[in-house]
mmCIF entry with sequence, helices, sheets and N, C-alpha, C, O atoms, coordinates in Angstrom:
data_MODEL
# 
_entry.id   MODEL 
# 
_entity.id                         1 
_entity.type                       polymer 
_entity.pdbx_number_of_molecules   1 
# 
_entity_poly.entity_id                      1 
_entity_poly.type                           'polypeptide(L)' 
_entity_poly.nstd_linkage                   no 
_entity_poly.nstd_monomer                   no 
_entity_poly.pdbx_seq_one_letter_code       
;(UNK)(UNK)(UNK)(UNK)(UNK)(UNK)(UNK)(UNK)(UNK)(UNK)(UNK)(UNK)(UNK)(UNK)(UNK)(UNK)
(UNK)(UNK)(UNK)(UNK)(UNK)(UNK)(UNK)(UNK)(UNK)(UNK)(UNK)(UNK)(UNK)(UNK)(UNK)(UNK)
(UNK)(UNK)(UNK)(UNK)(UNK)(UNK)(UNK)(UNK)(UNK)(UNK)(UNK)(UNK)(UNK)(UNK)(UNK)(UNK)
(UNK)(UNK)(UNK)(UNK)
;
_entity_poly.pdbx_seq_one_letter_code_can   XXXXXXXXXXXXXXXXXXXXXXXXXXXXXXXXXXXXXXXXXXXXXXXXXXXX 
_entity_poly.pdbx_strand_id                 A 
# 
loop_
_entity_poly_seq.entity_id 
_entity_poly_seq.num 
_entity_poly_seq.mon_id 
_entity_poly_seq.hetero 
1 1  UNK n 
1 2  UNK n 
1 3  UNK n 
1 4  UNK n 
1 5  UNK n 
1 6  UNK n 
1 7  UNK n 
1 8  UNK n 
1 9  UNK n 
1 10 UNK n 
1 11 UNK n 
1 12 UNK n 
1 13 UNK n 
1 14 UNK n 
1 15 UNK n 
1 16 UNK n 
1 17 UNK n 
1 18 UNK n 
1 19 UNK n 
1 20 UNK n 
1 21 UNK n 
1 22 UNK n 
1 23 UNK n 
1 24 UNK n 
1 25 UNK n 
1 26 UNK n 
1 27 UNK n 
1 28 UNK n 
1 29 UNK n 
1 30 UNK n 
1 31 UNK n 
1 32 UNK n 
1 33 UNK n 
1 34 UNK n 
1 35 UNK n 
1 36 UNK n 
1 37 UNK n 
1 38 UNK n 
1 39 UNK n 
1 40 UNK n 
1 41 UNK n 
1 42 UNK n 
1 43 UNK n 
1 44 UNK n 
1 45 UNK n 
1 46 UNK n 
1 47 UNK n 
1 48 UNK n 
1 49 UNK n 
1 50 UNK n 
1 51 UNK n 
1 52 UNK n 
# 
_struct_asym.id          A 
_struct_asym.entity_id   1 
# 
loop_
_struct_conf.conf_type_id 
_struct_conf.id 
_struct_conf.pdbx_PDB_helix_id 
_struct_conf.beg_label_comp_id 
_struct_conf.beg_label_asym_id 
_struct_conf.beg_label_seq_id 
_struct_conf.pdbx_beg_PDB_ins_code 
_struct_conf.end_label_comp_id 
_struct_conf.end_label_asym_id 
_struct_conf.end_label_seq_id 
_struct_conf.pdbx_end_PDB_ins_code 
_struct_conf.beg_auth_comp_id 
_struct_conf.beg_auth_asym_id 
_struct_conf.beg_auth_seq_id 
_struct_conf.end_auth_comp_id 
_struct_conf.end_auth_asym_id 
_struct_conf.end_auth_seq_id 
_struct_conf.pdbx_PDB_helix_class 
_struct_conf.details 
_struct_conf.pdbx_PDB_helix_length 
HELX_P HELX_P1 AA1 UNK A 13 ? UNK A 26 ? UNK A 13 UNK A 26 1 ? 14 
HELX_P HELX_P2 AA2 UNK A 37 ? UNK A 51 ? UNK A 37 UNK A 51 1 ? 15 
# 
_struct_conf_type.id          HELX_P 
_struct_conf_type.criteria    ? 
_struct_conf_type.reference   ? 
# 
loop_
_atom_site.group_PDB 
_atom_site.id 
_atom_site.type_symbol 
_atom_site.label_atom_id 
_atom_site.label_alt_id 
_atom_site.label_comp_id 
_atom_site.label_asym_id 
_atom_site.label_entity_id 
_atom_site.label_seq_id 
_atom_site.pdbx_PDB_ins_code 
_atom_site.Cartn_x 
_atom_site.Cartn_y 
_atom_site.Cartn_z 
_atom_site.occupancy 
_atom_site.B_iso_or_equiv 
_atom_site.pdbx_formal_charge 
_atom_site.auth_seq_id 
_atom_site.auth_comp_id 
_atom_site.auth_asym_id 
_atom_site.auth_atom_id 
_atom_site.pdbx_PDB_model_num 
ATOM 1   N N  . UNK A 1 1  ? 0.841  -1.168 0.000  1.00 0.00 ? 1  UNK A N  1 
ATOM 2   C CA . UNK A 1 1  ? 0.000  0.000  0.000  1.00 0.00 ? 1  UNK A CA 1 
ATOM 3   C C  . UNK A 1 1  ? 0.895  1.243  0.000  1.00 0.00 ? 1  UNK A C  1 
ATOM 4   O O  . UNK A 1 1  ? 1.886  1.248  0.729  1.00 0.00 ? 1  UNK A O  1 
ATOM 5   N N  . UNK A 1 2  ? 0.571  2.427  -0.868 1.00 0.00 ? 2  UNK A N  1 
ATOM 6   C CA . UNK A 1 2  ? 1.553  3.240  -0.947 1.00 0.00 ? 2  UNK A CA 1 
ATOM 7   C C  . UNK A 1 2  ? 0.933  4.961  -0.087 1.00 0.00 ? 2  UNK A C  1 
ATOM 8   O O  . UNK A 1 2  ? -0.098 5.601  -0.295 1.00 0.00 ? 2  UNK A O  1 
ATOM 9   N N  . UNK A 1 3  ? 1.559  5.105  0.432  1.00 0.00 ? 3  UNK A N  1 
ATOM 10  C CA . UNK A 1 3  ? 1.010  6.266  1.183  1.00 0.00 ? 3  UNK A CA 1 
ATOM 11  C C  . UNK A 1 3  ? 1.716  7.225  1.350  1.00 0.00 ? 3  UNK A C  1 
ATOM 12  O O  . UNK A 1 3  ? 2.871  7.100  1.758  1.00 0.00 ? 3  UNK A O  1 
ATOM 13  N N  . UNK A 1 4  ? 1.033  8.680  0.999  1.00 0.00 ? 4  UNK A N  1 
ATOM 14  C CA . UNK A 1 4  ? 1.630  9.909  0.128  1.00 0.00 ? 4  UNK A CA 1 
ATOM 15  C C  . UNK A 1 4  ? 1.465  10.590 1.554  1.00 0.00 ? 4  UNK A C  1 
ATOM 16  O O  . UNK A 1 4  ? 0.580  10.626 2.409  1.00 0.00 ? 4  UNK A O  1 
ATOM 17  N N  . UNK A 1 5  ? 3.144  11.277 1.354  1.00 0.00 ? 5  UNK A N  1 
ATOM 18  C CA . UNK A 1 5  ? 3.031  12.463 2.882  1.00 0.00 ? 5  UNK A CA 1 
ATOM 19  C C  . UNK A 1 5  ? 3.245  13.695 2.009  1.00 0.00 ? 5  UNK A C  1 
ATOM 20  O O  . UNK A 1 5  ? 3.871  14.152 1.052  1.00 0.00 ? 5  UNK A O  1 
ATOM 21  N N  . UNK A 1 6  ? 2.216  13.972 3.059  1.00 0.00 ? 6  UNK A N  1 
ATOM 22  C CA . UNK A 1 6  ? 2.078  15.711 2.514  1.00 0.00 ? 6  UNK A CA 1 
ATOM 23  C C  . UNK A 1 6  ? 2.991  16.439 3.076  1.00 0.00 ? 6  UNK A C  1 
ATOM 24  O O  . UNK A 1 6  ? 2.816  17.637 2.853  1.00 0.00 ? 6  UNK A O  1 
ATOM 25  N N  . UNK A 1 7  ? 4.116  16.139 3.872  1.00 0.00 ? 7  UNK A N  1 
ATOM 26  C CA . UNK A 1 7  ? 5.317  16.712 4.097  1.00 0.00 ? 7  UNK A CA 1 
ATOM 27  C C  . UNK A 1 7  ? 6.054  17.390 2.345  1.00 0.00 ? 7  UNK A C  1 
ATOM 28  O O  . UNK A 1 7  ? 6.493  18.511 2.091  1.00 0.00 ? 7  UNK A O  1 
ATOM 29  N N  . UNK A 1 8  ? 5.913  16.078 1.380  1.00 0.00 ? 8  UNK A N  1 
ATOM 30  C CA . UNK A 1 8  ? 6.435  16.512 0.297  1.00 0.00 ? 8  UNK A CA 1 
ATOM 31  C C  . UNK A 1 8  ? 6.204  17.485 -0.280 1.00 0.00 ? 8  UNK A C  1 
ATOM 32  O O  . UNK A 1 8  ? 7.023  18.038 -1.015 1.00 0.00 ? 8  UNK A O  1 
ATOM 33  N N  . UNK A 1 9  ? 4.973  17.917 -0.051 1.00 0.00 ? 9  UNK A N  1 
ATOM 34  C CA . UNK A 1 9  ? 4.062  19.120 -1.092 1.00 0.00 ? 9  UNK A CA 1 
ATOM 35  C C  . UNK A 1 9  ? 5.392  20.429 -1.212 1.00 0.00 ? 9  UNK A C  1 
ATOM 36  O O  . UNK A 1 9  ? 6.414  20.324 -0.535 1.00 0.00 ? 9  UNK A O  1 
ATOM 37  N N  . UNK A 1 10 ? 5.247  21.173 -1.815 1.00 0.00 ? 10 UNK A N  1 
ATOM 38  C CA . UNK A 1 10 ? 5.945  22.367 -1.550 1.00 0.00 ? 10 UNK A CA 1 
ATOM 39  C C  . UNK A 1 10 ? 4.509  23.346 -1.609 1.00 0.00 ? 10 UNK A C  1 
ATOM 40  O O  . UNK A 1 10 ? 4.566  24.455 -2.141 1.00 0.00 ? 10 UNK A O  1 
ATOM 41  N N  . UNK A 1 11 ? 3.511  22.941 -1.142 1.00 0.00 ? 11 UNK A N  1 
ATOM 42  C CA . UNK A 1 11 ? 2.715  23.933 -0.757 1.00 0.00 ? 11 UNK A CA 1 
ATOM 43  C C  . UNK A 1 11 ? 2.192  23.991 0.655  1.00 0.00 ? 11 UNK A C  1 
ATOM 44  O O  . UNK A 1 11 ? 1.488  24.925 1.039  1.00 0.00 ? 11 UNK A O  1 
ATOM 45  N N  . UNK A 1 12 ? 2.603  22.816 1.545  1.00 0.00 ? 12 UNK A N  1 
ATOM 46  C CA . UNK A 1 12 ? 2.750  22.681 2.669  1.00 0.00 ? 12 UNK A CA 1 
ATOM 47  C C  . UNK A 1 12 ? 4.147  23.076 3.293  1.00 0.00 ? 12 UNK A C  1 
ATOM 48  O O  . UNK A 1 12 ? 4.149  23.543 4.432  1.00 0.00 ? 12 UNK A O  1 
ATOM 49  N N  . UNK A 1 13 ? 5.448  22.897 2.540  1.00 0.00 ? 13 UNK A N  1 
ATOM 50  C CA . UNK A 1 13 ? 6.154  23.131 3.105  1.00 0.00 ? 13 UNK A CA 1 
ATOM 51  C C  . UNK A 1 13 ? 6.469  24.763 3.275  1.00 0.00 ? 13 UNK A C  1 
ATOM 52  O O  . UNK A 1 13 ? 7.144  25.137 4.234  1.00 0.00 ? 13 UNK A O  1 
ATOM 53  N N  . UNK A 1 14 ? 5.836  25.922 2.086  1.00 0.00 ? 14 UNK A N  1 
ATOM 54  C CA . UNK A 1 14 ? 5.457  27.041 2.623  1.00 0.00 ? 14 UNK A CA 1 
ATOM 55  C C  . UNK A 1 14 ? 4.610  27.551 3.085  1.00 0.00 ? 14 UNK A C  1 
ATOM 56  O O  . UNK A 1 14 ? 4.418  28.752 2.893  1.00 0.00 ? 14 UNK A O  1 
ATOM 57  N N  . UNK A 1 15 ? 3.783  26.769 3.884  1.00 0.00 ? 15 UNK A N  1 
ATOM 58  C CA . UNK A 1 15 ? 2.842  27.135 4.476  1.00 0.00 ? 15 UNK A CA 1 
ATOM 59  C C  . UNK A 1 15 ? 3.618  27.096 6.034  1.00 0.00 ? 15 UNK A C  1 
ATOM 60  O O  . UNK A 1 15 ? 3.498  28.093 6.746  1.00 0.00 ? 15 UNK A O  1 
ATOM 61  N N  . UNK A 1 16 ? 4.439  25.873 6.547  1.00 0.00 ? 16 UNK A N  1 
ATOM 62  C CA . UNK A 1 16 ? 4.486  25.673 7.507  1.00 0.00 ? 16 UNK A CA 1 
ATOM 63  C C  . UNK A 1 16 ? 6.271  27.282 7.825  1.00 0.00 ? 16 UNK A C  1 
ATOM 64  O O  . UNK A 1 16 ? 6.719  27.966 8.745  1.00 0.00 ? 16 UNK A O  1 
ATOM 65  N N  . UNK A 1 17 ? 6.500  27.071 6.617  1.00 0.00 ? 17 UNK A N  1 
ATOM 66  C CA . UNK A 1 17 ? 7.646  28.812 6.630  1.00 0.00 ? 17 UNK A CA 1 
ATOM 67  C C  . UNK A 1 17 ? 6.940  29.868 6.901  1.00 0.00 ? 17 UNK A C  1 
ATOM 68  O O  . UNK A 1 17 ? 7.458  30.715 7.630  1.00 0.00 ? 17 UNK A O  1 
ATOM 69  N N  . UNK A 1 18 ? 5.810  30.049 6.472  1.00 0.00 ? 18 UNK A N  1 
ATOM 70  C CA . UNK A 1 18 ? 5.263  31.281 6.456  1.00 0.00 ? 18 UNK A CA 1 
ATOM 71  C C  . UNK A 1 18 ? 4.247  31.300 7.764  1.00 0.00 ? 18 UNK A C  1 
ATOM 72  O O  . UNK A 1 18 ? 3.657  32.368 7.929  1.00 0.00 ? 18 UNK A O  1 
ATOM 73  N N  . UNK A 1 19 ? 3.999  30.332 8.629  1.00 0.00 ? 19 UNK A N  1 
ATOM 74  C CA . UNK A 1 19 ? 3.871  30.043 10.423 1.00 0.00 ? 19 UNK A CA 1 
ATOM 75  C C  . UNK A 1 19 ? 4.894  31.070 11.192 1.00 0.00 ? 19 UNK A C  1 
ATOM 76  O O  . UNK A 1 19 ? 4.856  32.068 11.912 1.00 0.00 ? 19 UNK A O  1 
ATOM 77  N N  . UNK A 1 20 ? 5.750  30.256 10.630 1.00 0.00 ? 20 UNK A N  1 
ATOM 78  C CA . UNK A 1 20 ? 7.240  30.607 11.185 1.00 0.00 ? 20 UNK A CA 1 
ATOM 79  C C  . UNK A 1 20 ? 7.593  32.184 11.112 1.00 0.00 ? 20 UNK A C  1 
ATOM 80  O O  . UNK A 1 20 ? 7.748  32.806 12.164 1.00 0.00 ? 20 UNK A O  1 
ATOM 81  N N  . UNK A 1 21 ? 7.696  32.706 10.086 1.00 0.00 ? 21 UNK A N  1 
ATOM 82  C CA . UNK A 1 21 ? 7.290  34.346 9.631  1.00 0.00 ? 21 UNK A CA 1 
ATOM 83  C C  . UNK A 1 21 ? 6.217  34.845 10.628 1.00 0.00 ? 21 UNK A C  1 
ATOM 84  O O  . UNK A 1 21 ? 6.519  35.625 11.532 1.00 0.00 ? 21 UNK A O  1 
ATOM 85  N N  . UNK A 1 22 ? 4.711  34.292 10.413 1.00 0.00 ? 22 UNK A N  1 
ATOM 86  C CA . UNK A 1 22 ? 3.867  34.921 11.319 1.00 0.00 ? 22 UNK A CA 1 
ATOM 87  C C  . UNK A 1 22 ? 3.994  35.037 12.806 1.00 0.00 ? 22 UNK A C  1 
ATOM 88  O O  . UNK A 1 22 ? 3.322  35.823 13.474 1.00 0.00 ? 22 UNK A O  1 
ATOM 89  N N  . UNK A 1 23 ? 5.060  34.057 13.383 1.00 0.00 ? 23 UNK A N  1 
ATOM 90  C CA . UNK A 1 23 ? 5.013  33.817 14.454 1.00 0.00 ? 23 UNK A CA 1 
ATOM 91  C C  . UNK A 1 23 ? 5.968  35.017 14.871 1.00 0.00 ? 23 UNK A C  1 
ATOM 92  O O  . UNK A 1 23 ? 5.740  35.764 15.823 1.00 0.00 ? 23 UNK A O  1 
ATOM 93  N N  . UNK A 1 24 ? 6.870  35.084 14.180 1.00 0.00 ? 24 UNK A N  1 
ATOM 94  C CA . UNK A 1 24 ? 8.310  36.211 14.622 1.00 0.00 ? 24 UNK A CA 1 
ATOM 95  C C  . UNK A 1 24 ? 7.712  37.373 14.209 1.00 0.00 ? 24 UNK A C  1 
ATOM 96  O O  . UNK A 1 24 ? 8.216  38.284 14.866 1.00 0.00 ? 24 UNK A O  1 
ATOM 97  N N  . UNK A 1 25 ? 6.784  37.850 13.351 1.00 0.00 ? 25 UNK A N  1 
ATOM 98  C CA . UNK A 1 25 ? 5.907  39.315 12.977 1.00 0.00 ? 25 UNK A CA 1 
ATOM 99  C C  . UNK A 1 25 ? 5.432  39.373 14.569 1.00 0.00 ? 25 UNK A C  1 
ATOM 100 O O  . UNK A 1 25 ? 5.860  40.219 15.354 1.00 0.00 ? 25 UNK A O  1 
ATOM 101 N N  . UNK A 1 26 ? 4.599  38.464 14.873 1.00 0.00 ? 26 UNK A N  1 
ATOM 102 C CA . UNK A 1 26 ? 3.215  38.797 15.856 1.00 0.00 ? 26 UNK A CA 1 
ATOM 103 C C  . UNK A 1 26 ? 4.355  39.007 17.340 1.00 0.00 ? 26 UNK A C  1 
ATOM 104 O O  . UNK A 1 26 ? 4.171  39.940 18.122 1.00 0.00 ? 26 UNK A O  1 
ATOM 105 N N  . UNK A 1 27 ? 5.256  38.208 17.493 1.00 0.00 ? 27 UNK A N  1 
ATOM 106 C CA . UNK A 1 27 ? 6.262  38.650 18.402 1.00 0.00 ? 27 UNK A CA 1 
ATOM 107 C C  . UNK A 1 27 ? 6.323  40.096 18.758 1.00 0.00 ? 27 UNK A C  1 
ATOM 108 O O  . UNK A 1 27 ? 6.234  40.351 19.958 1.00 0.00 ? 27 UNK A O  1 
ATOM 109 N N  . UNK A 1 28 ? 6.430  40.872 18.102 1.00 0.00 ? 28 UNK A N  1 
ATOM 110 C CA . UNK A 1 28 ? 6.747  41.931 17.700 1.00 0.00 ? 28 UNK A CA 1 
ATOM 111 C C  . UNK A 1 28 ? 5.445  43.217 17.976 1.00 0.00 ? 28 UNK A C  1 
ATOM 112 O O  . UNK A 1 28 ? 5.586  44.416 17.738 1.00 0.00 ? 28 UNK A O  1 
ATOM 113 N N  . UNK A 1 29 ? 4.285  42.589 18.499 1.00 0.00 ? 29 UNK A N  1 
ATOM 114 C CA . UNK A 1 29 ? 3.159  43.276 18.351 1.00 0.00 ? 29 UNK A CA 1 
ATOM 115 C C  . UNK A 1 29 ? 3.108  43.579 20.236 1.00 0.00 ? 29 UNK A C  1 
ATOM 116 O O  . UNK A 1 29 ? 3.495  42.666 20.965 1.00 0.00 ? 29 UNK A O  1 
ATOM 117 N N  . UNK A 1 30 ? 2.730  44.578 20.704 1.00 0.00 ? 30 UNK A N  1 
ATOM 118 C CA . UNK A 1 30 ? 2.354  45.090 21.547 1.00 0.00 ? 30 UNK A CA 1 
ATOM 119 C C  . UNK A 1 30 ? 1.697  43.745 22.907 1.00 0.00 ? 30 UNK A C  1 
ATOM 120 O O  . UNK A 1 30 ? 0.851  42.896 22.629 1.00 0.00 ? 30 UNK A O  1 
ATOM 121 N N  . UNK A 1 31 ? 2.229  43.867 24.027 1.00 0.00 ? 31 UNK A N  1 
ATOM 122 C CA . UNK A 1 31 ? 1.883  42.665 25.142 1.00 0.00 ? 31 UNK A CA 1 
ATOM 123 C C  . UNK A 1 31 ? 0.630  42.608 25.392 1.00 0.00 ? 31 UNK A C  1 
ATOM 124 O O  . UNK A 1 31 ? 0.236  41.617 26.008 1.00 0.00 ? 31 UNK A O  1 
ATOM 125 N N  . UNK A 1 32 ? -0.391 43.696 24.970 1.00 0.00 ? 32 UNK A N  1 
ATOM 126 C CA . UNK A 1 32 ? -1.836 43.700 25.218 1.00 0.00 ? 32 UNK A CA 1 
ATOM 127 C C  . UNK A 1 32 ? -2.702 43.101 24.407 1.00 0.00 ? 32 UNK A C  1 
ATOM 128 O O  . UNK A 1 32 ? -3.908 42.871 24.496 1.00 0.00 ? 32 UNK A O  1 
ATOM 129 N N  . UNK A 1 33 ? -1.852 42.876 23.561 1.00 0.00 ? 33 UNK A N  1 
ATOM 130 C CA . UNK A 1 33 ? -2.772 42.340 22.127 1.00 0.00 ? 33 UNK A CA 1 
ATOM 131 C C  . UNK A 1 33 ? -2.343 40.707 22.209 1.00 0.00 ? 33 UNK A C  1 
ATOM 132 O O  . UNK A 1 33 ? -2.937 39.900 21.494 1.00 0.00 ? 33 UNK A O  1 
ATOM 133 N N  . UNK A 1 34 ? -1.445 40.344 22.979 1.00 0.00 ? 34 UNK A N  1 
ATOM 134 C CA . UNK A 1 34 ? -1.499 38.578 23.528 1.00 0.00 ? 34 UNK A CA 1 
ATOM 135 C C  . UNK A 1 34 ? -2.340 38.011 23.027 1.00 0.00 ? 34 UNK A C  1 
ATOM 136 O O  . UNK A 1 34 ? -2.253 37.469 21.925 1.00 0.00 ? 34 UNK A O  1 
ATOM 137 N N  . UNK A 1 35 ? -3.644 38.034 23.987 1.00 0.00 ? 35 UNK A N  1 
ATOM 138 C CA . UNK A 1 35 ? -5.198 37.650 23.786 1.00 0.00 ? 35 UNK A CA 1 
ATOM 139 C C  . UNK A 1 35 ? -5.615 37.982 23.352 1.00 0.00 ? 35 UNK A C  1 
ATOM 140 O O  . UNK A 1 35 ? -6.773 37.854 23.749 1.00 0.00 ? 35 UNK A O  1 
ATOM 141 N N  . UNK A 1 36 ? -5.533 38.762 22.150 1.00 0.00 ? 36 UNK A N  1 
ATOM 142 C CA . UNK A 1 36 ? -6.165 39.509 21.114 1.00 0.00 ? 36 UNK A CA 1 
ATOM 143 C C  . UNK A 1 36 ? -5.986 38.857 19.706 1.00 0.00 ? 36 UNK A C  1 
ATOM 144 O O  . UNK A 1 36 ? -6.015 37.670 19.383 1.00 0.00 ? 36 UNK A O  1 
ATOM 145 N N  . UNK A 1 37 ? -5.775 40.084 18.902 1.00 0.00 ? 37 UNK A N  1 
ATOM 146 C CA . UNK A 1 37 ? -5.200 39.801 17.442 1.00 0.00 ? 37 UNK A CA 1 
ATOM 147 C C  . UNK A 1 37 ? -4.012 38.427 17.270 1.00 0.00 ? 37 UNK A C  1 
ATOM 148 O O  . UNK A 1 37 ? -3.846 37.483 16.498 1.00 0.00 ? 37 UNK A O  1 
ATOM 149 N N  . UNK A 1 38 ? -3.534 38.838 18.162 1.00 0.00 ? 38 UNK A N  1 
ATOM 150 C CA . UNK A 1 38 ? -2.116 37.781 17.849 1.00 0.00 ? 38 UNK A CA 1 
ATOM 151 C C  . UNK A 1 38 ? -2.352 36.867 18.340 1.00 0.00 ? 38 UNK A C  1 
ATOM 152 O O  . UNK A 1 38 ? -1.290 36.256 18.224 1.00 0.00 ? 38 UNK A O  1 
ATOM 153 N N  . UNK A 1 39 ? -3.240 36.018 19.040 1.00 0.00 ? 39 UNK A N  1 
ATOM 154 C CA . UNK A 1 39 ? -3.737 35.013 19.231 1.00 0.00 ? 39 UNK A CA 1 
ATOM 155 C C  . UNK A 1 39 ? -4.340 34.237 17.894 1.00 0.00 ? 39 UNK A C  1 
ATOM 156 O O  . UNK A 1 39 ? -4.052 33.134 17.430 1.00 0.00 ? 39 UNK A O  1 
ATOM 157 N N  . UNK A 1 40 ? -5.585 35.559 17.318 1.00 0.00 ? 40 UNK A N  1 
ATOM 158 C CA . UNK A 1 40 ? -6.280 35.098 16.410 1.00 0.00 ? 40 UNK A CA 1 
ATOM 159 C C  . UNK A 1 40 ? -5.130 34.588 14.978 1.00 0.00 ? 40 UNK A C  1 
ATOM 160 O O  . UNK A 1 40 ? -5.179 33.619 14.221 1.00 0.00 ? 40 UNK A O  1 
ATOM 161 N N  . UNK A 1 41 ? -4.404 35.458 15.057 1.00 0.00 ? 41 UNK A N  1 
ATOM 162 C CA . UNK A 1 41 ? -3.493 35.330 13.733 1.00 0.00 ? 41 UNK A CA 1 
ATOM 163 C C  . UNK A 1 41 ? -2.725 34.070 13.648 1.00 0.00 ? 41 UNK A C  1 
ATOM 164 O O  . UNK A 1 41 ? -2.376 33.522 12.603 1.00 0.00 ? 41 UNK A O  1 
ATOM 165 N N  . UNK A 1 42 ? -2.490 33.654 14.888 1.00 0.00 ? 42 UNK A N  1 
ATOM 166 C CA . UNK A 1 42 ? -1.718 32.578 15.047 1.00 0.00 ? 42 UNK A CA 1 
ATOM 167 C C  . UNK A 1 42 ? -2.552 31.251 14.873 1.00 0.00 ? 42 UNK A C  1 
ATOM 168 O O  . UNK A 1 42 ? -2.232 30.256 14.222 1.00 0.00 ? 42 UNK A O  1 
ATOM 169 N N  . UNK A 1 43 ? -3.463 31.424 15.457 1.00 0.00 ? 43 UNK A N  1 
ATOM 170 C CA . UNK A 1 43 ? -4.213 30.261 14.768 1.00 0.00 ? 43 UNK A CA 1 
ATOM 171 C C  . UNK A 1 43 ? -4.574 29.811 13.644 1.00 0.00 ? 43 UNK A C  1 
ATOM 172 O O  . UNK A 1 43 ? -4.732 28.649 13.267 1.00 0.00 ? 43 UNK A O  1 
ATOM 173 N N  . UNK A 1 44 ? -4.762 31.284 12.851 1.00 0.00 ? 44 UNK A N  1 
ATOM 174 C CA . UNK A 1 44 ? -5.359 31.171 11.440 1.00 0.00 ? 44 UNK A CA 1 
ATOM 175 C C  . UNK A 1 44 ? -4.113 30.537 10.466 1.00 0.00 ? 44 UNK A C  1 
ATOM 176 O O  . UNK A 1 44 ? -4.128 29.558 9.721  1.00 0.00 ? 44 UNK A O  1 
ATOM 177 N N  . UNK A 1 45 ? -3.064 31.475 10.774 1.00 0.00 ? 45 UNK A N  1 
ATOM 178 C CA . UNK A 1 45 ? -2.015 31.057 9.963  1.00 0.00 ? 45 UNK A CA 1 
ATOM 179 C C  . UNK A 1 45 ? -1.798 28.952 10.428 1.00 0.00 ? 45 UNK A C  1 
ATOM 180 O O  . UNK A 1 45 ? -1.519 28.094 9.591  1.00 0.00 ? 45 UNK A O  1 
ATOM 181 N N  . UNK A 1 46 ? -2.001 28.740 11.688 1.00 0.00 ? 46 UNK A N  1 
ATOM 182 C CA . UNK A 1 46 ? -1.671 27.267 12.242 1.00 0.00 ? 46 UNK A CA 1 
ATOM 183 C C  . UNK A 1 46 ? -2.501 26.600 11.071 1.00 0.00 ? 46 UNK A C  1 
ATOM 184 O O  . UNK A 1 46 ? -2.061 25.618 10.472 1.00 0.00 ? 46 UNK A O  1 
ATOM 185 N N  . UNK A 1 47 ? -3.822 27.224 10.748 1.00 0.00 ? 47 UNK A N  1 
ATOM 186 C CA . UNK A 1 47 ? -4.602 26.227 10.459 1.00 0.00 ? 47 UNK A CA 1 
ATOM 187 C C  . UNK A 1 47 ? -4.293 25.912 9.151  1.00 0.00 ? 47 UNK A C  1 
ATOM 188 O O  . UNK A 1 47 ? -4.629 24.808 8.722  1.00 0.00 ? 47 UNK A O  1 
ATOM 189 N N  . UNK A 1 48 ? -3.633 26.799 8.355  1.00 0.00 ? 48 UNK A N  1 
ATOM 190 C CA . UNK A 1 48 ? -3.715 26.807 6.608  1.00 0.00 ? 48 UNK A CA 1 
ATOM 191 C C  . UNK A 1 48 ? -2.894 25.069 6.241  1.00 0.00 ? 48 UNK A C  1 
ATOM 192 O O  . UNK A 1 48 ? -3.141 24.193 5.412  1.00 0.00 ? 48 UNK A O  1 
ATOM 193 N N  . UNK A 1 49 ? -1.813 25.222 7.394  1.00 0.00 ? 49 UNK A N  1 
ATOM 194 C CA . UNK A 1 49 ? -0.770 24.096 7.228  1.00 0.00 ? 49 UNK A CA 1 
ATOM 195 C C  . UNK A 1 49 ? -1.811 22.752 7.955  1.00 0.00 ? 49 UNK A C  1 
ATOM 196 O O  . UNK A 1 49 ? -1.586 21.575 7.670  1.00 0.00 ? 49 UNK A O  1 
ATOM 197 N N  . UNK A 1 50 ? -2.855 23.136 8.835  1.00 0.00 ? 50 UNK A N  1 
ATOM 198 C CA . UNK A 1 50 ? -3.435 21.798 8.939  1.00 0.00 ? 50 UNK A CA 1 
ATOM 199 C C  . UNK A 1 50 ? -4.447 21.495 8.010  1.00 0.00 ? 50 UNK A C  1 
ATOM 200 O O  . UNK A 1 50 ? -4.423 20.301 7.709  1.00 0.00 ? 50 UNK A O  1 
ATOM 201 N N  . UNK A 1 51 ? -5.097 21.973 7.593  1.00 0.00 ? 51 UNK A N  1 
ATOM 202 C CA . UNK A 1 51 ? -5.957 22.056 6.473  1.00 0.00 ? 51 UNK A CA 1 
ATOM 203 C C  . UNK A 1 51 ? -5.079 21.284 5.081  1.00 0.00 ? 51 UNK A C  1 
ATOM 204 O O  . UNK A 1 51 ? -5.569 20.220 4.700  1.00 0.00 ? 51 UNK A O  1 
ATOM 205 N N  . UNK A 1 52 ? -4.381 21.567 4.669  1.00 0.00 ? 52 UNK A N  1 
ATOM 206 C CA . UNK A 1 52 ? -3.338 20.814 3.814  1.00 0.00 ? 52 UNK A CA 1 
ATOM 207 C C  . UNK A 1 52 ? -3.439 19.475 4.057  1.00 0.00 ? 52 UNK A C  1 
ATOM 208 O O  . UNK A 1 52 ? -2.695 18.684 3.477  1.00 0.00 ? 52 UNK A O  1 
# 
């Protein structure tokens, strides 16, 4: 049985770079916005690479 990892994609593998990007941007955002925006962003961006 042959079974395909989506590690290979190169549309997963910039998805999971561009996490990485969002994560070091949102770093960068104000300590009040924690539980805020940069919460939300972080998830959204998490999800594109699980969705894949």
């Amino acid at each position: 049985m042959y079974v395909f990892s989506f590690g290979k994609l190169e549309v997963w593998q910039n998805s999971r770079m561009s996490i990485m990007d969002i994560y070091k941007l949102t770093a960068k955002f104000p300590s009040n916005e924690i539980f805020g925006i940069t919460s939300q962003i972080k998830r959204s961006s998490s999800s594109i690479a699980t969705n894949i």
